[in-house]
C-alpha positions as CSV (number, residue, x, y, z in Angstrom):
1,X,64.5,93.2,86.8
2,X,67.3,91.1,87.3
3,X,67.5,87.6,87.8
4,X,70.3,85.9,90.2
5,X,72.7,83.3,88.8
6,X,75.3,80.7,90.6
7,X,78.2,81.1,89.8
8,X,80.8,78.2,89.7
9,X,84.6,78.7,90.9
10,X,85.1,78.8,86.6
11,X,83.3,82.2,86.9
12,X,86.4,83.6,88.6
13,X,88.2,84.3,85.1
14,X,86.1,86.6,82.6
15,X,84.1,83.7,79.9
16,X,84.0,86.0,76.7
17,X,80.5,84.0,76.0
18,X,79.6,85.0,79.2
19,X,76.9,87.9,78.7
20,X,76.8,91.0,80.2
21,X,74.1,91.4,82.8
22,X,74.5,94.5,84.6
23,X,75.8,97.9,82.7
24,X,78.6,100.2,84.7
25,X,76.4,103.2,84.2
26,X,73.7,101.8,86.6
27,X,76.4,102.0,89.3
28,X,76.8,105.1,91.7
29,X,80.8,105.9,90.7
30,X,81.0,109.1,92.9
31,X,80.1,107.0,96.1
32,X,82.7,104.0,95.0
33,X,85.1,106.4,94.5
34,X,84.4,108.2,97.7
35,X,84.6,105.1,99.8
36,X,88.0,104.1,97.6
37,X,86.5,101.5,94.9
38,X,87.9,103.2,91.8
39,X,86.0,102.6,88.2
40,X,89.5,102.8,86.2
41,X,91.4,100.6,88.7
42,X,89.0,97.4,88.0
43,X,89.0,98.1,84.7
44,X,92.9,97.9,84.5
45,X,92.6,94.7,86.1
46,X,89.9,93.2,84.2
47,X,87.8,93.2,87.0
48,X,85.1,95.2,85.9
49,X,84.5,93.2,83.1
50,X,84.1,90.1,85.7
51,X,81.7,92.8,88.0
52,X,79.2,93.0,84.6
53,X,78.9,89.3,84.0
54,X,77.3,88.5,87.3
55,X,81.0,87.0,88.4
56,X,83.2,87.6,91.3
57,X,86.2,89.5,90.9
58,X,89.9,88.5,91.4
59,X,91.3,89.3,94.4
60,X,92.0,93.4,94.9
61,X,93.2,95.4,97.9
62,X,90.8,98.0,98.9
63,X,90.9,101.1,100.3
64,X,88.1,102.0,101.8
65,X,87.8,105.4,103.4
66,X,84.8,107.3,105.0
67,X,84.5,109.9,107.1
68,X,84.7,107.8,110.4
69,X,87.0,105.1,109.3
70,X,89.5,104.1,106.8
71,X,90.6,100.1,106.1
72,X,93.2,98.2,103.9
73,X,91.8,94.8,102.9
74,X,92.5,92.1,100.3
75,X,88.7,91.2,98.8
76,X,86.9,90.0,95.9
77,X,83.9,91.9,94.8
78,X,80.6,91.3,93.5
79,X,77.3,92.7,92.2
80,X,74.1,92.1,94.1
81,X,71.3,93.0,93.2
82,X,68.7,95.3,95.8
83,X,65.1,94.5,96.5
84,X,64.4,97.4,94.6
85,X,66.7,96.3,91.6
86,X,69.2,98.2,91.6
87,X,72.9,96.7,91.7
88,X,75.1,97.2,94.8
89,X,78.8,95.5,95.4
90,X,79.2,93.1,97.8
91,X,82.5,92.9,99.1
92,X,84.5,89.4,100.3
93,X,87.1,90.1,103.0
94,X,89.8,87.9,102.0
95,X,91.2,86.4,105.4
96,X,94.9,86.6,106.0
97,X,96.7,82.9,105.6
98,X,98.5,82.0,108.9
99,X,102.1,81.1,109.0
């Protein structure tokens, strides 16, 4: 069982004391993919790393397809953990700044 954390805006850049709490095996890679969250791109960008630790990602752009309806959004992502225990990402839609 997992045990939630706060997180303080610090958390945003990976702490390399920071321990791992969640392992990328335990989430569901051929649904991310299918819906556009892609393994290798948040490990390019460090990201993944930050998903592990409990922390919320960087800001990403997302492509997020499914059968009914594909979107292009700037978010930051973040595990959460199911009543059940198992780890699913939430996703924070990064509003667009007005001008």
């Amino acid at each position: 069982m997992y045990k939630k954390i706060l997180l303080t805006s610090t958390d945003m850049y990976m702490n390399p004391n920071k321990p791992i709490i969640f392992k990328a095996e335990q989430l569901d890679w051929k649904k991310l993919e299918a819906v556009g969250i892609r393994r290798k791109e948040l490990e390019k960008d460090g990201n993944l790393d930050l998903l592990l630790q409990g922390a919320e990602t960087g800001v990403t752009t997302l492509n997020l397809k499914t059968p009914v309806f594909s979107l292009t959004m700037d978010a930051t992502l973040k595990l959460e953990v199911e009543p059940d225990g198992r780890p699913v990402i939430g996703i924070n839609g990064i509003r667009p700044t007005e001008e």
